[in-house]
PASEBA-1860 file (N, C-alpha, C; in nm, 3 decimals):
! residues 232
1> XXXXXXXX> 0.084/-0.119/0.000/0.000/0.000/0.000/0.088/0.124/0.000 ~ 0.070/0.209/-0.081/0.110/0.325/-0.088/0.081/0.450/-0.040 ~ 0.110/0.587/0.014/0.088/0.686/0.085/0.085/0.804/-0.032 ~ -0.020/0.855/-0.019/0.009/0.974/-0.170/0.044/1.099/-0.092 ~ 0.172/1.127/-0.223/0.243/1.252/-0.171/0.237/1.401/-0.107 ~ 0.083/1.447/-0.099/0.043/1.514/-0.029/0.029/1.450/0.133 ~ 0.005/1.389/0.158/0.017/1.320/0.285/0.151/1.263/0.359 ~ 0.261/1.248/0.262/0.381/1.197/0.264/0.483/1.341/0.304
9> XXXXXXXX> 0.444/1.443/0.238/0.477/1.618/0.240/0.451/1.662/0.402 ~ 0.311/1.645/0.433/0.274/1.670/0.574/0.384/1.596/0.684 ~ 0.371/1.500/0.639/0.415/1.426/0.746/0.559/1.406/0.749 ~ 0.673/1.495/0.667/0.769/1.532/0.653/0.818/1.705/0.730 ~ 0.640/1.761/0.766/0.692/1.850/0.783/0.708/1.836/0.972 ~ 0.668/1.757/1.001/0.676/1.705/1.146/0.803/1.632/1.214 ~ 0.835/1.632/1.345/0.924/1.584/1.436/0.867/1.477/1.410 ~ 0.999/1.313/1.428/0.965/1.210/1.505/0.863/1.148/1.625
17> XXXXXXXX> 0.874/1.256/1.739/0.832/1.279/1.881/0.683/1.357/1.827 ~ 0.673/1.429/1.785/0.532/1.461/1.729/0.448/1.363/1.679 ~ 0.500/1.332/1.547/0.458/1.175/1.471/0.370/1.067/1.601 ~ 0.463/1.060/1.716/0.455/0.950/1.824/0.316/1.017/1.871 ~ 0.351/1.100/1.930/0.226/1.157/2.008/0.068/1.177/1.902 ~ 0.103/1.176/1.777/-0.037/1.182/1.763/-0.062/0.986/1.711 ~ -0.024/0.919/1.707/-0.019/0.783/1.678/-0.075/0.772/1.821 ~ -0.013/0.809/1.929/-0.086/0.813/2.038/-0.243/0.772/2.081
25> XXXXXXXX> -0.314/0.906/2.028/-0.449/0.913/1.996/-0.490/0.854/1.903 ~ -0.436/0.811/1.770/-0.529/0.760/1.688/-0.528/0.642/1.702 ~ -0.425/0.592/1.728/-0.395/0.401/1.782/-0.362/0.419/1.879 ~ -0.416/0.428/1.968/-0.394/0.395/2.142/-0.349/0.271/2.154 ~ -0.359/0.200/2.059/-0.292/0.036/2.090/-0.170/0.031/2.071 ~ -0.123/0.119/1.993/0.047/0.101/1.949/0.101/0.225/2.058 ~ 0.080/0.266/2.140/0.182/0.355/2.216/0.243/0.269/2.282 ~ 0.295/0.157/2.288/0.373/0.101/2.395/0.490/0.010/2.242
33> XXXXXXXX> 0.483/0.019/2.138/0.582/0.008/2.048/0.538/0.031/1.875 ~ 0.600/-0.055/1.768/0.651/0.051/1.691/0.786/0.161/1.642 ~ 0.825/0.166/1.737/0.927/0.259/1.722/1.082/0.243/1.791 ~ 1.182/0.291/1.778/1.249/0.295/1.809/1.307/0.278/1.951 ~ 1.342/0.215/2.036/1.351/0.206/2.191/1.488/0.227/2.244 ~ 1.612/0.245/2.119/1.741/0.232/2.158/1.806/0.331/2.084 ~ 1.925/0.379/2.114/1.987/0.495/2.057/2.033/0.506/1.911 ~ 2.014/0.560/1.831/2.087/0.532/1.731/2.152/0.692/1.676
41> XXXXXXXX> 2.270/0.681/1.598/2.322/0.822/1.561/2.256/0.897/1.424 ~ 2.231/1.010/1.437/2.170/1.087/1.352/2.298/1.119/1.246 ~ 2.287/1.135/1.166/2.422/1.184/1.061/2.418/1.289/0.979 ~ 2.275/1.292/0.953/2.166/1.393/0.896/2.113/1.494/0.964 ~ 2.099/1.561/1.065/2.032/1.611/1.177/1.978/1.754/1.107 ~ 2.003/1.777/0.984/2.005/1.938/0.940/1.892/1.861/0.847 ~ 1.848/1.739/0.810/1.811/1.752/0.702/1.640/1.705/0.717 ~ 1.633/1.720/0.849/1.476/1.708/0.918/1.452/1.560/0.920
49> XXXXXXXX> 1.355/1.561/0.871/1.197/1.414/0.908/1.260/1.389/0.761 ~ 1.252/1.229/0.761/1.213/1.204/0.602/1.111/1.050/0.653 ~ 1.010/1.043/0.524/0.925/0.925/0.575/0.914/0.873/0.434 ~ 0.895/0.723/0.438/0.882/0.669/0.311/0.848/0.495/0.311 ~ 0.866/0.440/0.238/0.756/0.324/0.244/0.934/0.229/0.254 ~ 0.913/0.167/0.327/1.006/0.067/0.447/1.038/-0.024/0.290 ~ 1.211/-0.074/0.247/1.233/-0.151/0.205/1.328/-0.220/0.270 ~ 1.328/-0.334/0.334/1.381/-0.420/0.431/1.505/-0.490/0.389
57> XXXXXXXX> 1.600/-0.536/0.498/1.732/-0.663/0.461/1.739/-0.677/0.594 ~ 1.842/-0.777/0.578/1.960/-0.787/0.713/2.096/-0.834/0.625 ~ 2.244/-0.761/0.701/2.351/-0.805/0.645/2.431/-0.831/0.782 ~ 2.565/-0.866/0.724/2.686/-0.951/0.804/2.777/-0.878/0.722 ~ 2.905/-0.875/0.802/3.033/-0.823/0.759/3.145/-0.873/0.848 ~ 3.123/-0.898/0.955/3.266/-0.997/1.007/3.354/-1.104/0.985 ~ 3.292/-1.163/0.880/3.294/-1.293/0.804/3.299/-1.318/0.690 ~ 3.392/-1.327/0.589/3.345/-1.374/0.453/3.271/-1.464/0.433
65> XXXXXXXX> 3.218/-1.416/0.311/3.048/-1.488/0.309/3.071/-1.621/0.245 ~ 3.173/-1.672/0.197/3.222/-1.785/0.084/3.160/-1.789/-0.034 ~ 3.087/-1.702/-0.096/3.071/-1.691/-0.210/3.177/-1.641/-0.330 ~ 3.185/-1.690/-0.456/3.275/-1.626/-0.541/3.231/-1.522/-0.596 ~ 3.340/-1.400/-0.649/3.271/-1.305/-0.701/3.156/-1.281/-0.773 ~ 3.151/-1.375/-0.892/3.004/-1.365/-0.921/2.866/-1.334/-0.857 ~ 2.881/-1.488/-0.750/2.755/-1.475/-0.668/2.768/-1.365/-0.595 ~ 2.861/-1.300/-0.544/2.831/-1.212/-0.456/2.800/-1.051/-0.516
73> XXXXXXXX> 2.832/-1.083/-0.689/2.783/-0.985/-0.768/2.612/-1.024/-0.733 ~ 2.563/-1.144/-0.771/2.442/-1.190/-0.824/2.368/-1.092/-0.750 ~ 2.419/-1.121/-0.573/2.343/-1.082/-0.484/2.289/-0.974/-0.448 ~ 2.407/-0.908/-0.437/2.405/-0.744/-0.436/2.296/-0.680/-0.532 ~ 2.345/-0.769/-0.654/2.227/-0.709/-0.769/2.046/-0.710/-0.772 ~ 2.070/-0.807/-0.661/1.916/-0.888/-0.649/1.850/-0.801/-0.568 ~ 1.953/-0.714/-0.465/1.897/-0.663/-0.350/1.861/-0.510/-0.431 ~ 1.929/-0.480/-0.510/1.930/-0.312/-0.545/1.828/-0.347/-0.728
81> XXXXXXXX> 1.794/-0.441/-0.775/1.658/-0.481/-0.822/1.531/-0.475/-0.714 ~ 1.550/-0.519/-0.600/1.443/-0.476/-0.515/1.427/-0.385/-0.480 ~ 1.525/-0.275/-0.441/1.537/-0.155/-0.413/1.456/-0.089/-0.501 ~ 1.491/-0.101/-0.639/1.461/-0.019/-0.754/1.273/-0.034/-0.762 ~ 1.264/-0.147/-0.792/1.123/-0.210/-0.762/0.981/-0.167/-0.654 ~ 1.078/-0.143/-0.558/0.979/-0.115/-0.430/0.923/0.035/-0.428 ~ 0.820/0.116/-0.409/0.717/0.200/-0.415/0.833/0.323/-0.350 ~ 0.804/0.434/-0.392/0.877/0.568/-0.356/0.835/0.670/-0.325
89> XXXXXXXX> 0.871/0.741/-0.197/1.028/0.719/-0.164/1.051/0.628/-0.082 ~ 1.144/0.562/-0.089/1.139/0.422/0.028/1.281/0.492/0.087 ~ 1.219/0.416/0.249/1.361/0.421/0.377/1.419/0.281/0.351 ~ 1.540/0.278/0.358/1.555/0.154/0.362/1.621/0.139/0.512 ~ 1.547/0.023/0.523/1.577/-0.015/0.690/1.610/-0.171/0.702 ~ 1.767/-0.200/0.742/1.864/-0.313/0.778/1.894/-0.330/0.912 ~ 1.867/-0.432/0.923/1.939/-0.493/1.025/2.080/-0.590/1.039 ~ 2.193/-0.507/1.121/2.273/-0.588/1.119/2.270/-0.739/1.207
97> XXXXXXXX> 2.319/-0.830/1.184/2.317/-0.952/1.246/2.428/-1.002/1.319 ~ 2.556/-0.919/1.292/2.636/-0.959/1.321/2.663/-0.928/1.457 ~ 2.741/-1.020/1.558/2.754/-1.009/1.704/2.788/-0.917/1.756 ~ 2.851/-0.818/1.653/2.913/-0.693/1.701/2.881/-0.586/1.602 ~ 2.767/-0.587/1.578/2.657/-0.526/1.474/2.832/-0.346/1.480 ~ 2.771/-0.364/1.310/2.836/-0.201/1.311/2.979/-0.238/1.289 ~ 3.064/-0.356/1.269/3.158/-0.416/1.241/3.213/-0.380/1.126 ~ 3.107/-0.377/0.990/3.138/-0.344/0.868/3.029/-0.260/0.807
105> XXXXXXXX> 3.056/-0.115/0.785/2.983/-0.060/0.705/2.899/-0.103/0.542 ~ 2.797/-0.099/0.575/2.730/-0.084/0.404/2.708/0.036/0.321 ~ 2.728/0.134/0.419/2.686/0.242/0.366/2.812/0.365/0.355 ~ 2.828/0.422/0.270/2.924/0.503/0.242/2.842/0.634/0.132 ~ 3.027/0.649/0.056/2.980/0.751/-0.060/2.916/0.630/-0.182 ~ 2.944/0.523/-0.233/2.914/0.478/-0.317/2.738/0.470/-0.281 ~ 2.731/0.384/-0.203/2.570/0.311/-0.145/2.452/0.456/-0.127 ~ 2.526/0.519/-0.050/2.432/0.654/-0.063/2.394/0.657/-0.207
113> XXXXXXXX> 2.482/0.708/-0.250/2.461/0.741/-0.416/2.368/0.668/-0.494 ~ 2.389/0.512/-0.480/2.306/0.406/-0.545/2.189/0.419/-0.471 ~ 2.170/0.415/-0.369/2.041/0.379/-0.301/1.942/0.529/-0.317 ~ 2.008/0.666/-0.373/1.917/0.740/-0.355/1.873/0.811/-0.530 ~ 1.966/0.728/-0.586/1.899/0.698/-0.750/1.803/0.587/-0.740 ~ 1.816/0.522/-0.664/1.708/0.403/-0.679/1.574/0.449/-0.620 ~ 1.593/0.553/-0.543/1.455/0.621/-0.490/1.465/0.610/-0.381 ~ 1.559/0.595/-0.280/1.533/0.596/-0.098/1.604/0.726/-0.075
121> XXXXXXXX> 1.455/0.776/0.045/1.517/0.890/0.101/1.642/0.871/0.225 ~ 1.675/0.784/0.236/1.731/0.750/0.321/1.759/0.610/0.377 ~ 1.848/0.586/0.495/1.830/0.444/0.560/1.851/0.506/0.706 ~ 1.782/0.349/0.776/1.753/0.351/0.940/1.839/0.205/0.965 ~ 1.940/0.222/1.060/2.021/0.059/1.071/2.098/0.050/1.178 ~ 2.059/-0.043/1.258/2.176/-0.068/1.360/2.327/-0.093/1.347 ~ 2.352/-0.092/1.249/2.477/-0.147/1.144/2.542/0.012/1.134 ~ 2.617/0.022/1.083/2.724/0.144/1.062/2.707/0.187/0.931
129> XXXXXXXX> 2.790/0.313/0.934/2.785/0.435/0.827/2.947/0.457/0.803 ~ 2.947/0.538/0.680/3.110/0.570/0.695/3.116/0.691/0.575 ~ 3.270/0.739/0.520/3.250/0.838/0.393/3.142/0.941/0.444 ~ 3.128/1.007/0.585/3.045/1.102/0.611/3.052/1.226/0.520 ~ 3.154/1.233/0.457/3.181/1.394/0.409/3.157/1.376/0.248 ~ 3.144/1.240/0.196/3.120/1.228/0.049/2.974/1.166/-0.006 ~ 2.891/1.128/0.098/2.779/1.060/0.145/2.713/1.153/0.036 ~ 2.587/1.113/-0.039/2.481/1.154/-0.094/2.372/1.272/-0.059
137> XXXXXXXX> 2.415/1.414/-0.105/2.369/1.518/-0.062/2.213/1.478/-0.035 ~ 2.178/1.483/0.050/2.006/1.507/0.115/1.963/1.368/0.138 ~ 2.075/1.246/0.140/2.029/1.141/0.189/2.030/1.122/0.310 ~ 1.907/1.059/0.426/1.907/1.072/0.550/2.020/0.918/0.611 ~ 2.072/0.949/0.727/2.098/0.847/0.730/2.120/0.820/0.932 ~ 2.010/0.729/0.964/2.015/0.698/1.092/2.067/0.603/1.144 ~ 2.171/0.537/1.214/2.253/0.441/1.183/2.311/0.410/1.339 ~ 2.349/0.310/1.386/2.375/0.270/1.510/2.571/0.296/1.516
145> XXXXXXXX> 2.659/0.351/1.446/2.749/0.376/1.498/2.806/0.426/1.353 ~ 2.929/0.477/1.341/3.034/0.541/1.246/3.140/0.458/1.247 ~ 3.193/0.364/1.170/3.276/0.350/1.167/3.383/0.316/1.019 ~ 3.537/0.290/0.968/3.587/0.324/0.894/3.575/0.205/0.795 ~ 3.538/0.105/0.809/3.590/-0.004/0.713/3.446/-0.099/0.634 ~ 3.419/-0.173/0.591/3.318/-0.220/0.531/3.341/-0.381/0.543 ~ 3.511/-0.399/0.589/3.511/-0.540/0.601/3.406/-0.612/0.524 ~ 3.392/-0.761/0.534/3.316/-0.881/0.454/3.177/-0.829/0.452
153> XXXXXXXX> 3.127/-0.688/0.414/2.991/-0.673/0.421/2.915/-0.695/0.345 ~ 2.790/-0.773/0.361/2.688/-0.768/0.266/2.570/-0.813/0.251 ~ 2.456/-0.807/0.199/2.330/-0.817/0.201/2.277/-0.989/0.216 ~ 2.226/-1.054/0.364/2.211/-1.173/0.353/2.074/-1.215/0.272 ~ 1.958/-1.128/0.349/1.823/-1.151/0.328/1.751/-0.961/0.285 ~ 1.665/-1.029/0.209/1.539/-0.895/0.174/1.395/-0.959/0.172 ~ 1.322/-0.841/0.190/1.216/-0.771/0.175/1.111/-0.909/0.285 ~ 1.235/-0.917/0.425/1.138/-0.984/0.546/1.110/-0.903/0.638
161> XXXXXXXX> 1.027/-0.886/0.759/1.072/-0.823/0.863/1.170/-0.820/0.944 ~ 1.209/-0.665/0.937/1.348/-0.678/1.047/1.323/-0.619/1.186 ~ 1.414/-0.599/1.235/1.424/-0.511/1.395/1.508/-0.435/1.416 ~ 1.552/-0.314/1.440/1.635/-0.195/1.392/1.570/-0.144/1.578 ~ 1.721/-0.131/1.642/1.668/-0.041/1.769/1.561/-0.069/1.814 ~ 1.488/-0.222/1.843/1.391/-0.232/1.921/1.219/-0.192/1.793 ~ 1.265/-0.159/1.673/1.153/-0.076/1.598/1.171/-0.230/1.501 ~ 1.036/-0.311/1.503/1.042/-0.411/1.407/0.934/-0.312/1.263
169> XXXXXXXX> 0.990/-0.347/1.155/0.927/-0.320/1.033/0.914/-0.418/0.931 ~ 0.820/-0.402/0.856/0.783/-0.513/0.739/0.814/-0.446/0.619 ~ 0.833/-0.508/0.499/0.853/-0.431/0.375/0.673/-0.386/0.334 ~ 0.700/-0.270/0.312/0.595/-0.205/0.242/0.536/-0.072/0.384 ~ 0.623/-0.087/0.477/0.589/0.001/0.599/0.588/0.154/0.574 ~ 0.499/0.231/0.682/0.555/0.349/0.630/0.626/0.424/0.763 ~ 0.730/0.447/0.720/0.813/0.487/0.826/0.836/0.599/0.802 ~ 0.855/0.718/0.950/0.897/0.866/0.995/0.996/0.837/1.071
177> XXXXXXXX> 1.115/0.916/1.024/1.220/0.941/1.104/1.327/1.067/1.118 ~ 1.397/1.081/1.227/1.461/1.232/1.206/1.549/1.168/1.344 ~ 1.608/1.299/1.383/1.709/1.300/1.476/1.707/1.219/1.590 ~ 1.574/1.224/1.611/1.498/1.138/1.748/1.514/0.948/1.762 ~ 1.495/0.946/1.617/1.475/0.789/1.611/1.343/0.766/1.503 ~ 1.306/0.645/1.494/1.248/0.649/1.385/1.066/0.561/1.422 ~ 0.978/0.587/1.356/0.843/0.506/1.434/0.739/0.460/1.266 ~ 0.682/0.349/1.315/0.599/0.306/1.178/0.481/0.345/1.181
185> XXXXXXXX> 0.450/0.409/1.086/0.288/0.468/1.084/0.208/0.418/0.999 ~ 0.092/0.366/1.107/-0.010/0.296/1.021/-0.068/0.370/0.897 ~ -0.064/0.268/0.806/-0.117/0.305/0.679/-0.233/0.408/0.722 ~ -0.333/0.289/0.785/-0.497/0.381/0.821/-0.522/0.450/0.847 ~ -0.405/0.514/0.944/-0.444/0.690/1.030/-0.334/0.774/0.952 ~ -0.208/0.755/0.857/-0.145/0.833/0.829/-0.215/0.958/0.795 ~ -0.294/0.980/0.692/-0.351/1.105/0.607/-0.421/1.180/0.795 ~ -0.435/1.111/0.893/-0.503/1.167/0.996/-0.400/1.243/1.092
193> XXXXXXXX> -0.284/1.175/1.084/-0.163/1.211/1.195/-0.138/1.375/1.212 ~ -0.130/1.457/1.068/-0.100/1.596/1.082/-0.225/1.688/1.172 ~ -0.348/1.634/1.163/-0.449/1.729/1.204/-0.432/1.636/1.356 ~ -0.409/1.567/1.380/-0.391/1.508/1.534/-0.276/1.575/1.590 ~ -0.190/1.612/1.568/-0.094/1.641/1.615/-0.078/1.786/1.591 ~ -0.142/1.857/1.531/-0.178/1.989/1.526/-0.251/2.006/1.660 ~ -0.370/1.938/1.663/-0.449/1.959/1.843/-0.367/1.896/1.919 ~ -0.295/1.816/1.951/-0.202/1.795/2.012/-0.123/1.966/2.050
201> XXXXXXXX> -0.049/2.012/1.926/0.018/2.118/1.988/-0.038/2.242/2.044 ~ -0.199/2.232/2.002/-0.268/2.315/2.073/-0.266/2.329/2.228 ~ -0.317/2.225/2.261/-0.305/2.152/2.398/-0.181/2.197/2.488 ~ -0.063/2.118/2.394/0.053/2.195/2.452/0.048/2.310/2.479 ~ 0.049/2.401/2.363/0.049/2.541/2.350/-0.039/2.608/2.548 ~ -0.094/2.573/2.534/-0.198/2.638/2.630/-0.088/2.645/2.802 ~ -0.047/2.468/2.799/0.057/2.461/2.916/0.172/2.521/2.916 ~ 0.206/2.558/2.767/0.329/2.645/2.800/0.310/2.748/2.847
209> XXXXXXXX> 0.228/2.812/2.759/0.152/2.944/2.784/0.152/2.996/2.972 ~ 0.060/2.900/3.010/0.059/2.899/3.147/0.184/2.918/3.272 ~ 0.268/2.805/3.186/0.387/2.807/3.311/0.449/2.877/3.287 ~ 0.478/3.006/3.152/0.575/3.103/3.117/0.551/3.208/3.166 ~ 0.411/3.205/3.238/0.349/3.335/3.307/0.409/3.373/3.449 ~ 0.433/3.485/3.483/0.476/3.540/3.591/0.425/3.484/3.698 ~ 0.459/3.406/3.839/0.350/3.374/3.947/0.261/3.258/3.888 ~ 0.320/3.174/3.792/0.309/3.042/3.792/0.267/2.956/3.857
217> XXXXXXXX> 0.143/2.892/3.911/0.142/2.766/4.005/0.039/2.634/4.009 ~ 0.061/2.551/4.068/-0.022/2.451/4.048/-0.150/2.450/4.014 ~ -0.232/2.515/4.069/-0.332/2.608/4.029/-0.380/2.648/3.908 ~ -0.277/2.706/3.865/-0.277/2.793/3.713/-0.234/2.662/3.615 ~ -0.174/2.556/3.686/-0.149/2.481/3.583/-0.294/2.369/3.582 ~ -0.373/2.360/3.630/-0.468/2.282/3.689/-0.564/2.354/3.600 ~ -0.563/2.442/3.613/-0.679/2.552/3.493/-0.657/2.550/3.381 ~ -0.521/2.516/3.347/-0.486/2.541/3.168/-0.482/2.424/3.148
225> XXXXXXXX> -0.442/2.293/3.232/-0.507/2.155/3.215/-0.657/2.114/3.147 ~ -0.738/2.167/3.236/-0.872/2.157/3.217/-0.885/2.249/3.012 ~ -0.837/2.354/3.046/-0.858/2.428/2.931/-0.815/2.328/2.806 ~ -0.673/2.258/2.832/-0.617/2.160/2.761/-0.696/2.064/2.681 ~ -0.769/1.980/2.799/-0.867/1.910/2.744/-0.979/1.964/2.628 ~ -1.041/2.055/2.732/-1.142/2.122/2.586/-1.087/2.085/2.393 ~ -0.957/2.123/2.414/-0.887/2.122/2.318/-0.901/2.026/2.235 ~ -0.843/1.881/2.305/-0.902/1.749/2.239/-1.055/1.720/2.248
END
């Protein structure tokens, strides 16, 4: 299922942590996961929210894979045919497997480059990043550590569910992410999330309002509470 780009625009123009809070209200069933639960490094942090329809793997790099060049051409090729294939803009989101996940980078200046001709705004991965300074202008990239080498890396499995920081995703997901970490948004309420989270910041709005006031107190916050509610 696909997200049409007016709805995909909105929801680009929003925080991570926003995204959450109105998923909140519209699926009260998913506030306890979905999303991200563990740290991961932002690399991108200037380049906001990007959201896009989840194209999945898991790779290894500590290990040569024993394949001969060919196959390990075959493979690579099979994975960035799926890439190409899958609905746009897609995140692509990997999971590393390896025991010491982040061992061998997949992602650099080359992979940026390929992966954001192929149509991904980005990737989300517990696995590592590298080539920060030659990386693919406006590609996002959220990634569980930095490091220099790519060692035996490479693509085992696609387009299954993975688990990235506690955040499991399926291929065809639609995922928001930014500095914060990253969360899956149901197909059903997406087109709903921006006007939820608009009254959401209403709400807010009112408590800030309150406690920024001179002679501030429980009281006053108890009143702009109540006022709060009205809101929703």
């Amino acid at each position: 299922m696909t997200v049409d780009e007016s709805v995909l625009a909105a929801l680009r123009a929003l925080d991570t942590p926003t995204v959450c809070n109105a998923i909140e209200v519209l699926a009260p069933e998913r506030r306890g996961r979905g999303y991200t639960t563990r740290p991961l490094v932002s690399c991108t942090p200037q380049l906001g929210a990007m959201v896009g329809h989840a194209v999945t793997g898991t790779l290894r790099a500590m290990h040569p894979s024993g394949l001969d060049k060919a196959e390990q051409r075959e493979r690579r090729l099979a994975w960035y045919r799926y890439v190409e294939a899958s609905p746009r803009p897609s995140v692509v989101v990997i999971q590393d497997l390896d025991s010491q996940p982040g061992y061998g980078s997949f992602w650099g200046e080359v992979n940026t480059a390929v992966h954001q001709g192929l149509g991904a705004a980005g990737v989300v991965t517990d696995g590592s990043v590298r080539d920060l300074d030659a990386c693919a202008e406006g590609f996002h990239m959220l990634a569980g550590l930095v490091a220099p080498s790519h060692a035996w890396v490479r693509i085992e499995e696609f387009g299954i569910a993975v688990t990235v920081a506690g955040m499991t995703v399926r291929p065809g997901d639609l995922v928001h992410a930014d500095r914060h970490g990253a969360v899956v948004v149901p197909h059903a309420i997406a087109a709903d999330v921006p006007a939820a989270a608009a009254a959401i910041a209403r709400g807010e709005a009112v408590i800030i309002e309150a406690a920024r006031k001179p002679g501030f107190t429980v009281d006053a916050l108890a009143e702009a509470m109540l006022r709060r509610d009205d809101i929703h």
